[in-house]
C-alpha positions in Angstrom: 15.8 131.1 44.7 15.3 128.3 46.9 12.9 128.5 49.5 13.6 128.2 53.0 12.6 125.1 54.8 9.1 125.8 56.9 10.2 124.0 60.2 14.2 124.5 60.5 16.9 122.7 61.4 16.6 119.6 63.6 12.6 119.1 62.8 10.6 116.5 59.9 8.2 118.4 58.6 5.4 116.5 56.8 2.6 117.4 54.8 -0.5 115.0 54.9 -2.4 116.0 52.2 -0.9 117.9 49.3 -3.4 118.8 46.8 -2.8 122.4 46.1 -6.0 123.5 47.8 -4.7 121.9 51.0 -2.1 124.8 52.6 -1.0 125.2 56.2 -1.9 121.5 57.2 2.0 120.8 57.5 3.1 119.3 60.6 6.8 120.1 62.1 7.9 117.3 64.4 11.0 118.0 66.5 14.0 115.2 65.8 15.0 115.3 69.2 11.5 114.6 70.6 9.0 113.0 68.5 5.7 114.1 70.7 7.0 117.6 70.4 5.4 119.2 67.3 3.2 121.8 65.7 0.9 122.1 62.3 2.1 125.1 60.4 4.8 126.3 61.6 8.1 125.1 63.3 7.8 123.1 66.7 10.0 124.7 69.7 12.6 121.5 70.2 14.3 123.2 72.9 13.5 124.2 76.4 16.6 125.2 78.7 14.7 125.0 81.9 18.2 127.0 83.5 16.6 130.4 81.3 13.9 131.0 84.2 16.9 131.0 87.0 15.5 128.0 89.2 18.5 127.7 91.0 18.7 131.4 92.6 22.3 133.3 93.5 25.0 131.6 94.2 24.5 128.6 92.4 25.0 127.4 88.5 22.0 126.1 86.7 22.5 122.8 84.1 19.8 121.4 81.7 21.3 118.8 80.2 18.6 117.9 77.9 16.8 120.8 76.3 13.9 118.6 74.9 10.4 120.4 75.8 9.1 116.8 77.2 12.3 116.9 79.5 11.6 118.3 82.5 13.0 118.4 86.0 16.3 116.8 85.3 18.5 120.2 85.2 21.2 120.5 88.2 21.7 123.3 90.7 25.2 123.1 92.0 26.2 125.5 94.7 28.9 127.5 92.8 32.8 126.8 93.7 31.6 123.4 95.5 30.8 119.8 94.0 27.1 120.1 96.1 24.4 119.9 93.9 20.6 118.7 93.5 18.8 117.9 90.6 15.2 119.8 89.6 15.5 122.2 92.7 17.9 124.1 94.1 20.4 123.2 96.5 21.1 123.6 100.3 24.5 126.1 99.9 24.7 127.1 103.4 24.9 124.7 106.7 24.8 126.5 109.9 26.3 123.4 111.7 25.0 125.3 115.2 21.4 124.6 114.2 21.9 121.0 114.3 19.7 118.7 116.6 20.8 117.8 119.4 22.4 120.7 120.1 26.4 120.6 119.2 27.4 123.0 122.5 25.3 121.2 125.5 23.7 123.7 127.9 25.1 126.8 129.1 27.4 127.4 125.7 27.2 129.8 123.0 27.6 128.1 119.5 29.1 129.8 116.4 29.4 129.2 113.3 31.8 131.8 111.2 31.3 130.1 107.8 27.9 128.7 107.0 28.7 127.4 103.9 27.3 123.9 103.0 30.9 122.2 102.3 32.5 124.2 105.2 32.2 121.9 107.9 33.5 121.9 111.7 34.7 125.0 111.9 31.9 126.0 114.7 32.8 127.7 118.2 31.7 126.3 121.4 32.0 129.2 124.4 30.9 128.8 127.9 28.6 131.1 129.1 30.0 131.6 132.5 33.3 132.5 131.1 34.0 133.6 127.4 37.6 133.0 127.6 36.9 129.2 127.4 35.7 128.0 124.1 36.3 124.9 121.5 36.5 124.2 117.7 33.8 121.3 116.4 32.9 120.3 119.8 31.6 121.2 122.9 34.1 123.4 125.6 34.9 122.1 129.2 33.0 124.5 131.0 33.4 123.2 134.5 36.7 121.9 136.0 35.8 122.1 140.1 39.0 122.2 141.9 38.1 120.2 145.0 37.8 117.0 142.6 41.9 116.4 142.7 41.3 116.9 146.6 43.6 119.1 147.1 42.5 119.3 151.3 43.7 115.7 152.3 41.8 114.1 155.1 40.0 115.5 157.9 39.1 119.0 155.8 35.7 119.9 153.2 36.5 121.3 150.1 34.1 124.1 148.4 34.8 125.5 145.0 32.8 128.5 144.6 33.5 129.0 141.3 34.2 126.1 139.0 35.0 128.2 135.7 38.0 126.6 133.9 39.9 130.1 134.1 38.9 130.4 137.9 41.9 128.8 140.2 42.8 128.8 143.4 39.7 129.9 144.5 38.8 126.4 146.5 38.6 126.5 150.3 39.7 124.0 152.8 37.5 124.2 155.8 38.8 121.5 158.8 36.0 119.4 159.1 33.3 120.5 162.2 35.1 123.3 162.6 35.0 127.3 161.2 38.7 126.8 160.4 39.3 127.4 156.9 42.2 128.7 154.2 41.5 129.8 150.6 43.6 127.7 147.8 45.2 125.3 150.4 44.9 122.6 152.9 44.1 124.6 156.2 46.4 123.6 159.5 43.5 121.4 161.6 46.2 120.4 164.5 47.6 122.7 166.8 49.3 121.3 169.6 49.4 124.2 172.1 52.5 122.7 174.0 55.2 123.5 170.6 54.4 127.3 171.1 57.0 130.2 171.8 57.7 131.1 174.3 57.1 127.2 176.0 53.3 127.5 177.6 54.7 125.7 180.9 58.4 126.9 181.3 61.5 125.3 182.8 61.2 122.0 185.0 57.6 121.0 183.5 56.5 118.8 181.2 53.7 119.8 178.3 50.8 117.3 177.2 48.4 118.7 175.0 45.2 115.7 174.9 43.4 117.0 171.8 45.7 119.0 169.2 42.3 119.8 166.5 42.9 123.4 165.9 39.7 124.3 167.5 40.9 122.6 170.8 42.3 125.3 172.3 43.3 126.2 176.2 43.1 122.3 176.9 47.0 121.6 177.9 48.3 120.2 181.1 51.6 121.3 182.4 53.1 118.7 184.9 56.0 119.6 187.3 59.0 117.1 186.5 60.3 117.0 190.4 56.3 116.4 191.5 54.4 114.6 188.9 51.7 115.2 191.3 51.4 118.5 190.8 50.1 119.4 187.0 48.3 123.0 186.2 45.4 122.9 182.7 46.1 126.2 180.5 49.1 127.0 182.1 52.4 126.5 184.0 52.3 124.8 187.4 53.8 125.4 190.9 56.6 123.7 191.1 58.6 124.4 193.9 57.5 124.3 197.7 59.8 126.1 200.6 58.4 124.1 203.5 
């Protein structure tokens, strides 16, 4: 019976001296790696560098040369994705909210449901001052100050007390120099006092009001059509005279 080769498959084996005093100086040399070898005995002429789990959970381990010298080449490739890195393991999750600068701004709330590493722009943006509002891969609009479409006209100040996107109609129109103010309108800053009902002056008199800003009030003439003479402020004049 045959006996069975001392270094295996895949190895040379070579015996320097073979006088028949001379045993266990035999030398197996690995075919696939010629520096790889050892003197009585097969050589180990494979090394899977994947067998001590470099790569971790979650991501498949490749070794594509199992020669003992060859070291550091295997691949870690996050598992289900095409993301891999080679003698190390790879980054297999990306929490895009991290990122520097910032990808809200200030005053927002970033999340990021799926922090996969090939799962990308699929992070929230929500404002802070009103959770309603938010935005996919970008940041929200977390201001939107009513007064800027000036919705007062001339002659009034506009204040938005609260300039939350899902705020509205909470602006105020104050007539300039003056307390008079309306909430989500223009306010009325003229009032001439002579178009009132009843008529301030009454029949046979004509009205003039001089300043119609609605905080000119109590400042209209009434003038007696027969007498132009005679005129009362604030009220209706004496127009008639039985001498």
């Amino acid at each position: 019976t045959a006996m069975p080769a001392p270094c295996g498959t895949g190895q040379t084996c070579n015996d320097p001296d073979t006088a028949a005093n001379k045993l266990h100086d035999f030398t197996c040399t690995c075919d696939n790696d010629m520096s790889v070898k050892k003197v009585d005995g097969p050589a180990t002429c494979t090394k899977d560098e994947c067998s001590t789990g470099p790569c971790g959970t979650g991501q498949d381990c490749n070794d594509p040369n199992n020669s003992p010298s060859s070291t550091g080449d295997y691949t870690c490739t996050c598992t289900g994705t095409t993301i891999k890195v080679t003698g190390g393991p790879a980054t297999c999750t990306n929490d895009e909210c991290t990122a520097t600068p910032a990808p809200c701004g200030t005053g927002q709330t970033c999340n990021d449901p799926d922090t996969a590493a090939n799962k990308l722009h699929d992070f929230t943006c929500t404002c802070d001052n009103d959770m309603s509002v938010k935005k996919v891969d970008g940041p929200a609009t977390c201001t939107k100050d009513e007064c800027t479409s000036n919705p007062c006209g001339t002659g009034q100040d506009c204040s938005d007390p609260n300039p939350s996107p899902s705020s509205t109609g909470d602006y105020t129109c104050t007539c300039t120099g003056t307390t008079i103010k309306v909430t989500g309108g223009p306010a009325t800053c003229t009032n001439d006092e002579c178009t009132a009902m009843p008529a301030p002056c009454g029949t046979g008199q004509t009205c003039n009001d001089p300043d119609t800003a609605a905080n000119k009030l109590h400042d209209f003439t009434c003038t007696c059509d027969n007498d132009m003479s005679v005129k009362k402020v604030d009220g209706p004049a004496t127009c008639t005279k039985d001498e």
